[in-house]
C-alpha positions as CSV (number, residue, x, y, z in Angstrom):
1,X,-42.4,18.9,16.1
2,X,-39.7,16.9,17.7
3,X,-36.2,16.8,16.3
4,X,-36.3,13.3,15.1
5,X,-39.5,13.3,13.3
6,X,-37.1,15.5,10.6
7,X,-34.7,12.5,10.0
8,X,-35.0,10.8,6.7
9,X,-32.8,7.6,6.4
10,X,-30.6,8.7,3.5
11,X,-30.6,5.0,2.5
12,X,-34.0,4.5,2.5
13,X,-36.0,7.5,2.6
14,X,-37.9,6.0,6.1
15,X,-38.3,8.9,8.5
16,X,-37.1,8.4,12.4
17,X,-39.2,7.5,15.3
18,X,-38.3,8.4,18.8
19,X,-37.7,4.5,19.7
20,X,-35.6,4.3,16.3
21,X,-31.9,2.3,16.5
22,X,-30.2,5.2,13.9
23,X,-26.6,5.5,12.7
24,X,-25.2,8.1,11.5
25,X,-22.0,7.7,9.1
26,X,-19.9,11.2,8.9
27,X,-17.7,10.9,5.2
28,X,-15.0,13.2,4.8
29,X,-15.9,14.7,1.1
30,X,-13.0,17.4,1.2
31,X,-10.2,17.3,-0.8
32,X,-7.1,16.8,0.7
33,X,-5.7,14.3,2.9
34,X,-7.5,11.2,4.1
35,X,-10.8,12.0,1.2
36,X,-13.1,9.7,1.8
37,X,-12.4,8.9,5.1
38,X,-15.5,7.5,7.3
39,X,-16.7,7.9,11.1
40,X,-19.8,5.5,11.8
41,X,-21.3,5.8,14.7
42,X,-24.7,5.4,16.6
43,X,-27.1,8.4,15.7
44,X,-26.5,9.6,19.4
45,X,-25.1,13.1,18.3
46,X,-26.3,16.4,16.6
47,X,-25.0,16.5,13.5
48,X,-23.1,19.9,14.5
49,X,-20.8,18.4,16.3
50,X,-19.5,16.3,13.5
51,X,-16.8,19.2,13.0
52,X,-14.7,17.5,15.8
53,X,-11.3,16.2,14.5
54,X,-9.8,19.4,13.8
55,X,-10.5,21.0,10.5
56,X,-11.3,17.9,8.8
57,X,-15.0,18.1,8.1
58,X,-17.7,15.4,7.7
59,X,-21.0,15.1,6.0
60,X,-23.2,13.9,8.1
61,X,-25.8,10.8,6.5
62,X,-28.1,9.2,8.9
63,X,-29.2,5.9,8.1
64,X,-32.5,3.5,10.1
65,X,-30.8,0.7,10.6
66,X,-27.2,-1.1,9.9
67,X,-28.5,-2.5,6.5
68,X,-29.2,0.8,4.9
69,X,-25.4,2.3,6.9
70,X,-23.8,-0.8,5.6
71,X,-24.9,-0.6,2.3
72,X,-23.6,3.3,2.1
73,X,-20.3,2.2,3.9
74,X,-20.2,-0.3,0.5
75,X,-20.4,2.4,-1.8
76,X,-18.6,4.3,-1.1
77,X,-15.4,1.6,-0.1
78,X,-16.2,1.0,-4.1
79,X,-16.2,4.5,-5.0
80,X,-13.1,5.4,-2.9
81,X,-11.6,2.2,-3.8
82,X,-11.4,2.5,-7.8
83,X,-10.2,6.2,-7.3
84,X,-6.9,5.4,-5.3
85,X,-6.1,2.3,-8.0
């Protein structure tokens, strides 16, 4: 079984096809400074080496298109948004 048939958009729930146009957006979840920040990105990378700006430390979501990455990207502005007000 090939890596990417184990993807699951986390948008969507549709699982990833080698000829697939993925993203993958990495949100900074730890408390601290910059909470909430986000790294979007092509889905070009393992998502082990999303521990890459110091010891700031994403989750990794991997989303099938830019719909299903845009809409998370939403959310979370709106979630991050109302808690810095």
């Amino acid at each position: 079984m090939s890596q990417s048939s184990q993807i699951v958009c986390d948008g969507c729930g549709r699982q990833k096809q080698e000829a697939s146009h993925w993203w993958q957006v990495g949100l900074r979840e730890v408390p601290g400074d910059w909470p909430g920040s986000m790294l979007v990105t092509p889905a070009t990378r393992p998502a082990e080496s999303w521990n890459i700006i110091g010891t700031q430390v994403y989750t990794v979501h991997d989303f099938c298109g830019h719909e299903c990455a845009l809409k998370f990207v939403s959310e979370q502005m709106g979630k991050h948004g109302e808690e810095a007000a």
